[in-house]
C-alpha positions in Angstrom: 0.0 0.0 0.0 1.4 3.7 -0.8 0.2 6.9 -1.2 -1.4 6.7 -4.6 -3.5 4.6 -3.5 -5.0 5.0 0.1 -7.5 2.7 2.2 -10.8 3.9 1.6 -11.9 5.4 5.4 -15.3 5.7 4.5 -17.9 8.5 6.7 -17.5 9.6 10.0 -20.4 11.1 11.1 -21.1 12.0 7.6 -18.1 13.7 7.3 -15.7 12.2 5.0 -13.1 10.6 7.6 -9.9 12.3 5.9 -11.2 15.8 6.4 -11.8 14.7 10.4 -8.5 13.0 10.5 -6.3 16.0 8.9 -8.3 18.7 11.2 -7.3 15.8 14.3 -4.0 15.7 13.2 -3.2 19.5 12.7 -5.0 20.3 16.7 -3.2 16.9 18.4 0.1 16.9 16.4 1.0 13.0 16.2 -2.1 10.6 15.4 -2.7 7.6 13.6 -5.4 4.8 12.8 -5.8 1.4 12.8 -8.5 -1.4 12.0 -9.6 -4.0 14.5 -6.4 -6.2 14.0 -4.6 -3.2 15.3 -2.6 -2.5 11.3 -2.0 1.6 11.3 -4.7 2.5 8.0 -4.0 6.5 8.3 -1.0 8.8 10.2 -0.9 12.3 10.5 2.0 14.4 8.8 3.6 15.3 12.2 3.9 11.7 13.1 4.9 10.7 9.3 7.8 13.0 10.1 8.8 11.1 13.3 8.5 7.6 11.9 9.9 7.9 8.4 6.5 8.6 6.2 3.1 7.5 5.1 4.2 4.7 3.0 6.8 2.9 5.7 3.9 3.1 8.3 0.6 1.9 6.8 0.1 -1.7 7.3 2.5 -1.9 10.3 1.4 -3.4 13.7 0.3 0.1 15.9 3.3 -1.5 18.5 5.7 -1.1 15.6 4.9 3.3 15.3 4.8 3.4 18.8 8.1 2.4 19.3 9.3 4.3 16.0 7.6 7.3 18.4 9.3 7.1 21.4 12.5 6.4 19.5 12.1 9.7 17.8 10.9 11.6 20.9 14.0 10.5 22.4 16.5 11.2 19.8 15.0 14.3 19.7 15.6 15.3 23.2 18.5 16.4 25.4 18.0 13.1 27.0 20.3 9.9 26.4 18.3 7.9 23.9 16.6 4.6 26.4 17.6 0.8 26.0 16.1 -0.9 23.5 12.2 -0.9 23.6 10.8 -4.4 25.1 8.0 -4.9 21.4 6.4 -8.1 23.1 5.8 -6.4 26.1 4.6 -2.9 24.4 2.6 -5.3 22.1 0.6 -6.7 25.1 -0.2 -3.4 26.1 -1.7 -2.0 23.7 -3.6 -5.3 22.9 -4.9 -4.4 26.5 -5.9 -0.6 25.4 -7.8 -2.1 22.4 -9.3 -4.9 23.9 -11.1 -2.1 26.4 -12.7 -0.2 23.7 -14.4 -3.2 22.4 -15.4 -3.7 25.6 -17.3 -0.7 25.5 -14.7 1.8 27.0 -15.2 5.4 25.4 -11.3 6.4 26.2 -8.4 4.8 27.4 -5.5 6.2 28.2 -2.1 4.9 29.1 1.8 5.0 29.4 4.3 3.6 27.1 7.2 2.1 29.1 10.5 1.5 27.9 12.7 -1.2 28.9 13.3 0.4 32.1 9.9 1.0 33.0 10.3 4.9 32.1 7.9 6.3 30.4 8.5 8.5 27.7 5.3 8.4 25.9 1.3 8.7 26.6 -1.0 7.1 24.7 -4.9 8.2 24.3 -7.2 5.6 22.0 -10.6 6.1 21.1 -13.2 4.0 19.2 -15.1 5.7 16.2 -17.8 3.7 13.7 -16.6 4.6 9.6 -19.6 4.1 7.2 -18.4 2.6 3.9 -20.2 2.3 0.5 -19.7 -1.1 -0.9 -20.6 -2.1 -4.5 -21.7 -5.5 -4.6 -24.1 -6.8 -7.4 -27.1 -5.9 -7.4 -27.0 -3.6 -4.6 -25.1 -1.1 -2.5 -25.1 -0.9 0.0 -23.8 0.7 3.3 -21.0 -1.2 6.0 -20.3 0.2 9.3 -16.8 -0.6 10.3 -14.5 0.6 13.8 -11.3 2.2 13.5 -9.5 3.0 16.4 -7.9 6.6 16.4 -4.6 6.9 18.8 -2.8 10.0 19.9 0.6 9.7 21.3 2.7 12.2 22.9 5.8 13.0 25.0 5.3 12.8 28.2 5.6 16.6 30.2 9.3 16.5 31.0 10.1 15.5 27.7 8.7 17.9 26.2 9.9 20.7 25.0 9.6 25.0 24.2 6.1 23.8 25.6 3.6 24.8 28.6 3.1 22.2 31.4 -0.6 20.8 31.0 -1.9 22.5 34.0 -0.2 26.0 33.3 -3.9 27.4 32.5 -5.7 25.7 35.5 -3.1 26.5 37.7 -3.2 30.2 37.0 -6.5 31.0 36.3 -8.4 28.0 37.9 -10.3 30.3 40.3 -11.6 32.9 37.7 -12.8 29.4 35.9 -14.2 28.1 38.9 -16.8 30.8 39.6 -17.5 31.9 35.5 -21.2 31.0 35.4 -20.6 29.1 31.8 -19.9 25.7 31.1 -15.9 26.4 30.5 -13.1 23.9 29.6 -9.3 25.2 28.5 -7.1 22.9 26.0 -3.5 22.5 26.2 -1.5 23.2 22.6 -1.9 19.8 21.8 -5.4 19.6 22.1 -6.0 17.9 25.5 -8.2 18.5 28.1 -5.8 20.4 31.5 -9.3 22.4 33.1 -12.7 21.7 33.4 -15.3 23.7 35.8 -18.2 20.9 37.0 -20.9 22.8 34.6 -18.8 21.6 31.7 -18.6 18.0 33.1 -22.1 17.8 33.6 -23.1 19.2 30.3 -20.1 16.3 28.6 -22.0 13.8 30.8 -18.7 13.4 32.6 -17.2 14.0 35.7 -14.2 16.7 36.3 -11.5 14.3 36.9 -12.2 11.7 34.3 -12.1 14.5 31.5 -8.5 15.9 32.7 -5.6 14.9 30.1 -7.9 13.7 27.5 -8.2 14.6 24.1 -10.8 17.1 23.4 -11.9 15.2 20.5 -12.9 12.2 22.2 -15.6 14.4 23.7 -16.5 17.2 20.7 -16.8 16.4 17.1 -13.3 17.7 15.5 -15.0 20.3 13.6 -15.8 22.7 17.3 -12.0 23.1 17.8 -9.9 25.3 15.4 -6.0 24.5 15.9 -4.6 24.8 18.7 -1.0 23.9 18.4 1.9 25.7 17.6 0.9 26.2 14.2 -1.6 28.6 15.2 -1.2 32.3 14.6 -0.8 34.4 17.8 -1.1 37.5 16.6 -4.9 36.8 15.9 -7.6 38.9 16.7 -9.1 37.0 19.9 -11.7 39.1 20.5 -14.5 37.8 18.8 -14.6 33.6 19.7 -15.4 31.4 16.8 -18.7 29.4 17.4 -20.1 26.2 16.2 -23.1 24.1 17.2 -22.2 20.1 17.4 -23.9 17.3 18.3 -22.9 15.0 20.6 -24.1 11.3 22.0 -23.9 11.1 26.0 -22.2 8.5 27.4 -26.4 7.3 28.1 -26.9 7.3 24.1 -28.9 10.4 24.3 -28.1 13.2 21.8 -27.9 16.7 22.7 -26.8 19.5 21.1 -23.8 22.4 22.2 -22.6 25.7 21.5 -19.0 25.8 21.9 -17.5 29.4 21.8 -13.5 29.1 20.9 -11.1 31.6 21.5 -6.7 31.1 21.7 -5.1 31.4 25.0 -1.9 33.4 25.9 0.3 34.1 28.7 1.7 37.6 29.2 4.0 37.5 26.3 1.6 35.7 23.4 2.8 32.3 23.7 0.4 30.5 23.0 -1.4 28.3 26.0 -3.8 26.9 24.2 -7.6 27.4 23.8 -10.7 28.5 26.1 -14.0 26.2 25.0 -17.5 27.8 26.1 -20.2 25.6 26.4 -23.7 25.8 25.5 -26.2 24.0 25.6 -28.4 24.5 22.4 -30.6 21.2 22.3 -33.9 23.0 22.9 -32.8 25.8 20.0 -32.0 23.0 17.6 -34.9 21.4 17.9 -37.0 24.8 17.3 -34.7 24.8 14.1 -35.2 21.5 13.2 -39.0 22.3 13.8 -38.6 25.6 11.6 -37.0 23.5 8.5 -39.5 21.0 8.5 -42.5 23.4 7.8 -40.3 25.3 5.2 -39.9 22.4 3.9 -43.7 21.0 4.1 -45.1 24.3 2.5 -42.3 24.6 -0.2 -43.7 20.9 -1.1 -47.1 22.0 -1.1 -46.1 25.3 -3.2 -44.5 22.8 -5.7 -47.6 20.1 -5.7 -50.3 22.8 -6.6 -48.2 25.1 -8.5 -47.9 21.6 -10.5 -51.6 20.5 -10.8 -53.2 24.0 -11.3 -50.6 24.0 -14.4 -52.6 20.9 -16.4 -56.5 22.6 -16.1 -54.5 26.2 -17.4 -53.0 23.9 -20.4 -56.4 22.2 -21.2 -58.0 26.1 -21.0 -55.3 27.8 -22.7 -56.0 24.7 -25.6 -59.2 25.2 -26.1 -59.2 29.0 -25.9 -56.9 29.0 -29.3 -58.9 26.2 -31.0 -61.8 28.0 -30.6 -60.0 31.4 -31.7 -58.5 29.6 -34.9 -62.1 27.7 -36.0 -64.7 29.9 -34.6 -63.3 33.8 -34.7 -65.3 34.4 -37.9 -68.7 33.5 -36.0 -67.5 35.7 -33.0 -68.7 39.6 -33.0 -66.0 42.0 -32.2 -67.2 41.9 -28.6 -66.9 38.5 -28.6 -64.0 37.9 -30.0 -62.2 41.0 -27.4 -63.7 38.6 -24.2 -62.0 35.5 -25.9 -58.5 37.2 -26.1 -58.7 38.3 -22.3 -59.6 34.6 -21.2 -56.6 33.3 -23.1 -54.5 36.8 -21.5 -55.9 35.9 -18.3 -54.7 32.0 -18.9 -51.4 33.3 -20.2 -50.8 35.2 -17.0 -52.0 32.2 -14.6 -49.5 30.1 -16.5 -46.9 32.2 -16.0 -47.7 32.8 -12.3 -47.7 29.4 -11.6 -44.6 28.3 -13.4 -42.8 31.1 -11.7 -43.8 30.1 -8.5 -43.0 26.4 -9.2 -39.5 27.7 -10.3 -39.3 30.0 -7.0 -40.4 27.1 -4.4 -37.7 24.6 -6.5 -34.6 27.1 -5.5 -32.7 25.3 -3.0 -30.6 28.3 -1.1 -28.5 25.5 1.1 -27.6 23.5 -1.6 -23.8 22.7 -1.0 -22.9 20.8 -4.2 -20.1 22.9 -6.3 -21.9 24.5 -9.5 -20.3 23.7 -13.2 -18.5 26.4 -14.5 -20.3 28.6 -17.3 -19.7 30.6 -20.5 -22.3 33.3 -20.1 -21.5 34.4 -23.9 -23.6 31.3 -24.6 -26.2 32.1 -22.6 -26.9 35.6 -23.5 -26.8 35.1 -26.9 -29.5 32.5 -26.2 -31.8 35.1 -24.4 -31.0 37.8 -26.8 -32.3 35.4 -29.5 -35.6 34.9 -27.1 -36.0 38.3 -26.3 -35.2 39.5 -30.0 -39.2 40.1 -30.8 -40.0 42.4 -28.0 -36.2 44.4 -28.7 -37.3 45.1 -31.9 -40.5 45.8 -31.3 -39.8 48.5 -28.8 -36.5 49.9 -30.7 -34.1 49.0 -27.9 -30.6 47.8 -28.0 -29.2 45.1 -26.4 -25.1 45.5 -25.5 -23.6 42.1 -24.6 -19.8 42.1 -23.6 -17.5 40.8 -26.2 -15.4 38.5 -24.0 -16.8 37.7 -20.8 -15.0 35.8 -17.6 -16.3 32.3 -17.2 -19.0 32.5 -14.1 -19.6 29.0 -11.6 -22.9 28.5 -11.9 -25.7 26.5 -13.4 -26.2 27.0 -17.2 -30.2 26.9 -16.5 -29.9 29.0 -13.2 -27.4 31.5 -14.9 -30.0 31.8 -17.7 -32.7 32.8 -15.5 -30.9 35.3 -13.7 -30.1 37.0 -17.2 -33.8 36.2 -18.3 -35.3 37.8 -15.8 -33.1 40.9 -15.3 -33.4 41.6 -18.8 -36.9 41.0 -19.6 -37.7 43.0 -16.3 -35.6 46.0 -18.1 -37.4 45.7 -21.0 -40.6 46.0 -19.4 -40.0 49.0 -17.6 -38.2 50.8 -20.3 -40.8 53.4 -20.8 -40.8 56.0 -23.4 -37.1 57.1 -23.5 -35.0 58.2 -26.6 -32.0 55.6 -27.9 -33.1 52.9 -24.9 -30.5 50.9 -24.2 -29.7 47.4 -22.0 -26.1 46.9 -21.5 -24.8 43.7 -19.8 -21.1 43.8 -18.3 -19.5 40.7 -16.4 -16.6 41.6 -14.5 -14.1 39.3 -11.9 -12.5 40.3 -8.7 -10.7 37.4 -6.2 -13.5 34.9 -5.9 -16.4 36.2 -7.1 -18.1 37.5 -10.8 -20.0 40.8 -10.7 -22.8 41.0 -13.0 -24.2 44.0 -14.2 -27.6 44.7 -16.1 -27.6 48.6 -16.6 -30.4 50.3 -18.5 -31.3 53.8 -19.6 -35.1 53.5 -19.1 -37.7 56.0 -16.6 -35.9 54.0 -13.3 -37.5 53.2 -10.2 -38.9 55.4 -7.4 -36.6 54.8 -4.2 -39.5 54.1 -1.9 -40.1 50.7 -4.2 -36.5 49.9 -4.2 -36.6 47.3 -0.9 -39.5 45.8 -2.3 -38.7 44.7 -5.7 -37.1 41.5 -4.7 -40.0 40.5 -2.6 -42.0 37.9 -4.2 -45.1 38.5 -5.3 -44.4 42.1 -5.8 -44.5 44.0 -8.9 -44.7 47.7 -10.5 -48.4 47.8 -12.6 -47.8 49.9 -15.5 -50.3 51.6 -18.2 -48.2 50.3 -21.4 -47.3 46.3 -20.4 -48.9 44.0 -18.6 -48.7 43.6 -14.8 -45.4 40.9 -14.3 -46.2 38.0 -11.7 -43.9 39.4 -9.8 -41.5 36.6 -9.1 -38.6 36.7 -11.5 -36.6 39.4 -9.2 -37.2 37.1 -6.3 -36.0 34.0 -8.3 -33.2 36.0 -9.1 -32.2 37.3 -5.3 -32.6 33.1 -4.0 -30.4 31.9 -7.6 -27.6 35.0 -6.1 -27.9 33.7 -2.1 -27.6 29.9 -3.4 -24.3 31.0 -4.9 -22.8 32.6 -2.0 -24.0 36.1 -3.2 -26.4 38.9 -3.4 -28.6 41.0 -5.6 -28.7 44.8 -5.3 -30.5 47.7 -7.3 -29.4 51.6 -8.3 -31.7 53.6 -9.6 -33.7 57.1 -9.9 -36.7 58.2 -11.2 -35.7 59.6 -15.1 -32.3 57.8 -14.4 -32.5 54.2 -15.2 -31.7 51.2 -13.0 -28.8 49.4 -12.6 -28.6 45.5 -11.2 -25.8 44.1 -9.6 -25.3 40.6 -9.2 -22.1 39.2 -7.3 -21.7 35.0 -7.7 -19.2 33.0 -5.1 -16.2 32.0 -8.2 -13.7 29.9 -6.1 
């Protein structure tokens, strides 16, 4: 096994494992895994550095990195390098740290001793469950499999250019002691050195169990940012950084926490390590979880009548030009004038409902990367839509030559240009020479689109409410809009990490700005 081709690790939590593992490794320094049979699967690149690489680890007996470990710990110190490490006997201990995880233990912790009962090295293990895809015939399906993730580390006195443990308990423990929140501090390797009893009892844990553990045998890896001596000091720790988890009690009941991180320093910026605020947030997650679900119950029901009122208006709208094309000659004039406003009246239905099908069909938390998108393409295609109503009304449509690519859907980046056009168009008014002029511009990350036009503009007290849904600007020479395509434009914008904004004056014209996430 090499690096070209690495063990598949499967889901952790949902989270590809890798992701976790790197963020474990860069907070905890030297980690690895290894399946049931105890083979290392995955090290981190501080311990790859200690043992000789990736490739001369995998597949090696966890006994056989431990002892590469303390070997490197100890060349590294001023200490004489020990004896020669006793492997049968540091075998059978960590058969005996494994062996209690599948007995159910949640951590176990232990010392590494060399061959005169020194010990040089600590060793925390923890038990995690990785779901993997398999592709059998005819099926896939999903196999949950253990890994067991290690942390070593030197043990205090042979350490080095690196705070005790307890330096940030000992100092500050009585401040800790009486802050009404659930607090816990981290040591710059990501272990556990203070914990006030509101913190244990949210953890489900007592104080003294929690001491010198990792962090991440208690807190998903994705509360902590790094702690270790990677981390820049010179940050700005006022404002913590913040994440809601969940976590299973040691009772299997879930519950939810705030944790509020912020880097610790002594007098001179060294860094200490981190301060964790705890929260418990169980109650405001399930209100949330509440709140999606009927977002997501009337978006469904949007989408299911927007869908059947759409086949009646199709039969109506049918009938309404057979009976204009075979029986207009036995229609009067007054007639015939009530049989063009049903089918206007159709017309507009259809539209209203299609646009709101389209609106309740925007998914603003989709996570999946968009394609990457000439917008040349799709402008010439709404040019050649929109080519009957230019013409009719005399106005010119100014696309840009040589446009930046733009990372979004084709269809999605059509509607935004659809709508912000066609919305221009309707609103041109009476104006001498009107003009539409499209621009696409980059800056680091993001495409800014423009739609700028030359038209009567918009009054500033209807400005906030164009990209409401439902709401639309009734004017003597077109026909009143549904009202939705700015709103499908402002959720398309959000979707891609952006926004939507609006310039304009009365006499003035109106400018739209769109800004799309391009990373």
């Amino acid at each position: 096994m090499n690096d070209s081709s690495p063990p598949n690790l499967g889901l952790i939590d949902g989270v590809p494992a890798r992701e976790l593992l790197d963020g474990l490794g860069e907070l905890h320094g030297s980690v690895l895994v290894t399946d049931e049979r105890g083979l290392v699967v995955w090290t981190s690149r501080c311990l790859d550095r200690l043992t000789g690489g990736r490739v001369e680890s995998v597949d090696k007996p966890l006994a056989t990195l431990c002892q590469r470990f303390m070997e490197g710990t100890s060349s590294r110190s001023k200490a004489t390098m020990a004896p020669p490490l006793d492997v049968e006997r540091l075998s059978a201990r960590i058969e005996g740290v494994l062996s209690q995880l599948e007995e159910g233990e949640t951590i176990v912790d232990c010392a590494l001793l060399d061959a005169h009962d020194r010990c040089p090295v600590e060793l925390s293990a923890f038990r995690v469950e990785s779901s993997i895809e398999t592709h059998g015939k005819p099926w896939r399906e999903a196999v949950s499999i253990p890994l067991y993730v290690v942390i070593l580390r030197p043990r205090p006195a042979a350490r080095t250019q690196e705070p005790a443990p307890g330096a940030i308990a000992t100092e500050h423990r009585p401040m800790l002691d009486e802050h009404p929140e659930a607090t816990l501090t981290i040591d710059p390797l990501g272990f556990i050195n203070y914990t006030n009893t509101r913190a244990a009892e949210l953890l489900g844990a007592n104080r003294e169990s929690l001491i010198d553990t990792p962090i991440t045998a208690h807190l998903p890896m994705r509360a902590m940012a790094p702690a270790g001596p990677q981390e820049n000091s010179h940050r700005d720790t006022s404002d913590p950084e913040r994440s809601v988890v969940e976590v299973t009690q040691p009772d299997g009941q879930i519950t939810w926490i705030e944790v509020s991180s912020r880097p610790f320093e002594d007098l001179e910026g060294a860094p200490l390590g981190r301060v964790l605020s705890l929260r418990d947030a169980t109650q405001q997650q399930h209100m949330i979880e509440r709140f999606k679900q009927k977002i997501h119950s009337l978006e469904s029901y949007v989408h299911t009548v927007s869908h059947d009122l759409r086949s009646p208006l199709v039969a109506l709208l049918g009938f309404t030009r057979l009976m204009k094309q075979d029986y207009a000659p036995r229609l009067d004039e007054k007639g015939y004038r009530f049989l063009e406003r049903i089918e206007q009246a159709g017309t507009n239905m259809n539209r209203m409902t299609r646009d709101l099908l389209e609106l309740s069909t925007r998914d603003a938390d989709s996570s999946d990367t968009p394609p990457v998108c000439d917008p040349r393409d799709v402008l010439l295609e709404v040019q050649a839509e929109l080519k009957p109503r230019l013409e009719e009304r005399g106005i010119s449509l100014l696309l840009p030559s040589a446009p930046p690519l733009v990372q979004c859907d084709r269809t999605q980046l059509y509607q935004i240009f659809s709508n912000l056009v066609g919305n221009a168009v309707r609103h041109m008014g009476d104006v001498p020479d009107p003009q539409i002029e499209i621009t696409i511009g980059q800056i680091p990350e993001q495409r800014v689109i423009v739609v700028r036009d030359n038209g009567r503009g918009i009054n500033e007290d209807v400005q906030p409410k164009i990209f409401d849904a439902f709401h639309s600007v009734p004017r003597g020479d077109e026909a009143r809009s549904t009202g939705v395509g700015l709103s499908i434009v402002k959720k398309i914008a959000h979707a891609h990490g952006g926004r939507v904004d609006v310039e304009s004056a009365p006499g003035e014209g109106a400018t739209f700005t769109v800004v799309i996430e391009h990373r």
